[in-house]
C-alpha positions as CSV (number, residue, x, y, z in Angstrom):
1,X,19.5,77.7,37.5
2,X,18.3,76.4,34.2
3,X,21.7,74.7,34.2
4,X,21.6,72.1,37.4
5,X,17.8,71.5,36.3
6,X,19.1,68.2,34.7
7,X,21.8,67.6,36.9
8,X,18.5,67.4,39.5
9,X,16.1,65.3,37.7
10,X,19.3,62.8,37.4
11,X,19.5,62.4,41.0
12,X,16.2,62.2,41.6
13,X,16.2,59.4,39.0
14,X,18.7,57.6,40.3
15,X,17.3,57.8,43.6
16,X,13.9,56.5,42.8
17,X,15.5,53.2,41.3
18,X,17.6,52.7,44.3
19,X,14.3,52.8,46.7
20,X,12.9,50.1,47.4
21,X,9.6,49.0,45.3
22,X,5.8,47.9,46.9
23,X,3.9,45.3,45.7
24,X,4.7,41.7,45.2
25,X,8.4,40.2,44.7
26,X,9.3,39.5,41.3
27,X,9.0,36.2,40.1
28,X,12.3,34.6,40.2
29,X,14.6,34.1,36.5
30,X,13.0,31.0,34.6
31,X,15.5,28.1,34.3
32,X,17.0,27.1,31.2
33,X,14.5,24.5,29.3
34,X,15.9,21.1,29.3
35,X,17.3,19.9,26.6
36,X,15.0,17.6,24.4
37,X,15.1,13.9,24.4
38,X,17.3,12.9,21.5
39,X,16.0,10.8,18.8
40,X,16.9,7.4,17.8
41,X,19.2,6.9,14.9
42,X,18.7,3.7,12.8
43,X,20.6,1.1,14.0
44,X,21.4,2.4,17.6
45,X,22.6,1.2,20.8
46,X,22.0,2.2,24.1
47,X,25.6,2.7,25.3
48,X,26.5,2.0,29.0
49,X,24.4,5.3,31.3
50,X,26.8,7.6,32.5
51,X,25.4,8.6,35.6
52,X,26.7,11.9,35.7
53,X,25.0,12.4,32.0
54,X,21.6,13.2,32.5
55,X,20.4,13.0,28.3
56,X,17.8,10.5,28.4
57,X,18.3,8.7,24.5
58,X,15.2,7.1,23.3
59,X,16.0,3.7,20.3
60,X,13.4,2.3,18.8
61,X,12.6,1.2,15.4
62,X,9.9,3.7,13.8
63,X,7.2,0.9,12.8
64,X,6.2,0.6,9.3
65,X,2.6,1.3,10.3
66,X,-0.8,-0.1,9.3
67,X,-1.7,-0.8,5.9
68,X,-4.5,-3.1,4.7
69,X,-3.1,-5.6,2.1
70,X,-5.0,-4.5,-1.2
71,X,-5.5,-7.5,-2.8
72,X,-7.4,-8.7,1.2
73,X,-9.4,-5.3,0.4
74,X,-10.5,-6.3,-3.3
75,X,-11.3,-10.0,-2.6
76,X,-14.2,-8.7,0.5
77,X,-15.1,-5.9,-2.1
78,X,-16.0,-8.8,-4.7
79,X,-17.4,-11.3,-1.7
80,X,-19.8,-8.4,-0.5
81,X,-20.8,-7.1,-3.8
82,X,-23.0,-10.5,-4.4
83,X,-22.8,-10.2,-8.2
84,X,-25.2,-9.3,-10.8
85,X,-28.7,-9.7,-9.2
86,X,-31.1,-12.5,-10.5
87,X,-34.4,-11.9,-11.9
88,X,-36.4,-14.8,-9.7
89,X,-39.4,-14.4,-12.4
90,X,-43.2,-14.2,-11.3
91,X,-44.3,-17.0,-9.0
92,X,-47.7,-17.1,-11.2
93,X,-45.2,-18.7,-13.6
94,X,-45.6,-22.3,-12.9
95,X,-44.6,-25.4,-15.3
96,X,-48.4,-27.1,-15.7
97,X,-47.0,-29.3,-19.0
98,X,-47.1,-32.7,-16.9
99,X,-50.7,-31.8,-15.7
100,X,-52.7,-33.2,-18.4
101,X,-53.7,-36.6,-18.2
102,X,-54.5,-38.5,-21.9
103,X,-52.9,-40.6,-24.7
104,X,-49.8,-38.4,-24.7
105,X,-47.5,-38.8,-22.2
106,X,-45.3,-35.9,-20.1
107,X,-42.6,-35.5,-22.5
108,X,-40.4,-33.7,-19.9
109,X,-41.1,-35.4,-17.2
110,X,-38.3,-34.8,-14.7
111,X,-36.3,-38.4,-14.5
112,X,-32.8,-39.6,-13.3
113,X,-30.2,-39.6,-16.7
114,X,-29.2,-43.5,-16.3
115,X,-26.1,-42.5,-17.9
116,X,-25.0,-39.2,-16.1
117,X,-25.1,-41.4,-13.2
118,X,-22.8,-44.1,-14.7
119,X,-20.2,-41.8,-16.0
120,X,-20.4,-39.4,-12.7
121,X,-20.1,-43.4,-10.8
122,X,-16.8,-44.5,-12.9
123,X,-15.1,-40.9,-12.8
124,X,-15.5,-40.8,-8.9
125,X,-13.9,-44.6,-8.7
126,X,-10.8,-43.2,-11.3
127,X,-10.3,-40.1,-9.0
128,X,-10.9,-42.4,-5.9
129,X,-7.9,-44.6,-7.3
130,X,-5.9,-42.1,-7.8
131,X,-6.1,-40.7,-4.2
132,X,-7.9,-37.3,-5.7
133,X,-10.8,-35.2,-4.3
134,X,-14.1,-36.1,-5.6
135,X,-16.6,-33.0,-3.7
136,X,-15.4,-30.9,-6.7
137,X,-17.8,-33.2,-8.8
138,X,-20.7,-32.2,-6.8
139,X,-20.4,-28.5,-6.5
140,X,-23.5,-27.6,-8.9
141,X,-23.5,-23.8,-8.8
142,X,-19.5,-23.0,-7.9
143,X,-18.6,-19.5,-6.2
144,X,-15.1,-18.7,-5.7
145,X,-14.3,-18.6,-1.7
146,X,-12.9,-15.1,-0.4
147,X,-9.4,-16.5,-0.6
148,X,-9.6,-18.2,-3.8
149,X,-10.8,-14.1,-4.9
150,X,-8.0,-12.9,-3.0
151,X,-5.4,-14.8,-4.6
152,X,-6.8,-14.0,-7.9
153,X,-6.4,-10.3,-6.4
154,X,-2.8,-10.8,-5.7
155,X,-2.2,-12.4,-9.3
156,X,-4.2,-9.5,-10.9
157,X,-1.8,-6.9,-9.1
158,X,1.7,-9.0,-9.8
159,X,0.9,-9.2,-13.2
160,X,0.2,-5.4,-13.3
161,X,3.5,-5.0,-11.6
162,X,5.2,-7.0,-13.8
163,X,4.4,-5.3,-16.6
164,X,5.2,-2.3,-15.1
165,X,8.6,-3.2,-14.6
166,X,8.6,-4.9,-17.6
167,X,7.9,-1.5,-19.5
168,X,10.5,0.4,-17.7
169,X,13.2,-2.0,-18.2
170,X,12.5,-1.8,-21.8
171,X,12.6,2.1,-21.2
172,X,15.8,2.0,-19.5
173,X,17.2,-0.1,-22.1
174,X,16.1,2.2,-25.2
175,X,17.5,5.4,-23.3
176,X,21.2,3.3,-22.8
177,X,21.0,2.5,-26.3
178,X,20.3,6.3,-27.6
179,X,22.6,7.2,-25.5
180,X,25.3,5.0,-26.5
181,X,24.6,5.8,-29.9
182,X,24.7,9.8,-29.1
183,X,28.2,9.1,-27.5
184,X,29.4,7.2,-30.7
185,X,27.8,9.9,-33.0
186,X,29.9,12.7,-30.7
187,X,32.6,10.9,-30.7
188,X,32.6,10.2,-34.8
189,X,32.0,14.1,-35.1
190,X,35.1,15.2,-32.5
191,X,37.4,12.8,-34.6
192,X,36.4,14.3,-37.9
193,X,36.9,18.3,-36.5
194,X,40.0,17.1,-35.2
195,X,40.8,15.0,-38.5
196,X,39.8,18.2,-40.5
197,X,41.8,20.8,-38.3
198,X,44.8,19.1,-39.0
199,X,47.1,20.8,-41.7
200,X,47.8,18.6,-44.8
201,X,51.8,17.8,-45.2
């Protein structure tokens, strides 16, 4: 007996997997994922479709993105920073020198320069004649525009650059040199050892 004992449980095993099962049917096989889209490679072409291929290929350029323009960035810095601030002074603080009336007169009495006005006159009619701009002449407290600070930006950083690359050039140049020099040393030493390794005849 104790020997069909497993010979019975196999049976019994095998029957129970051959029966059918209760409960819901099981969820059919999942379908291979698609393949994903291929990238673009720089420089492609779409060639002609194949309609029996179904690969969908994607070209397009990868764009730079979007970068301010630093020396744009430091010129509305400088624009919106106003400056140092100015002390406007007490109001109290008024100019009462003209105020007294006597024998002495108002010494400085505010009055048109004849002379300022002659010289500013004939410099307009020399610029005029020469076919230049005279609103320059009358800009009494000047502040750079936010382009004229931007292109001082831009001047600031090529400068920088170029001494940048100015610097490594010379870098470049000084390792060549060492290591021309190096070579020429190694080589002076190899001909020696070999000049010394030869026997004397």
């Amino acid at each position: 007996m104790p020997a069909g004992l497993p010979v019975a449980i196999m049976l019994l095993a095998h029957a129970a997997a051959a029966a059918p099962t209760y409960g819901p049917a099981a969820p059919p096989a999942p379908r291979p994922a698609a393949a994903p889209a291929k990238s673009a490679e720089p420089g492609c072409k779409p060639a002609t479709p194949d309609p029996s291929n179904r690969d969908i290929v994607i070209c397009a350029e990868k764009p730079q993105g979007y970068r301010l323009n630093p020396d744009v960035l430091k010129a509305k810095r400088q624009v919106h920073s106003g400056g140092r601030p100015q002390r406007r002074g007490p109001v109290a603080m008024k100019d009462n020198s003209c105020a007294v009336v006597g024998p002495a007169p108002c010494m400085n009495a505010p009055m048109i320069n004849l002379l300022a006005a002659a010289a500013t006159a004939a410099e307009m009619a020399a610029r005029l004649s020469k076919g230049q701009e005279i609103g320059s002449m009358f800009v009494t407290d000047p502040h750079p525009s936010e382009y004229q600070l931007y292109l001082e930006a831009k001047r600031e950083r090529e400068a920088k650059e170029a001494e940048k690359a100015k610097a490594a050039a010379a870098k470049a140049t000084q390792q060549q040199v060492k290591a021309a020099v190096d070579k020429a040393r190694a080589a002076a030493a190899a001909e020696e050892t070999q000049q010394a390794s030869k026997p004397a005849h």
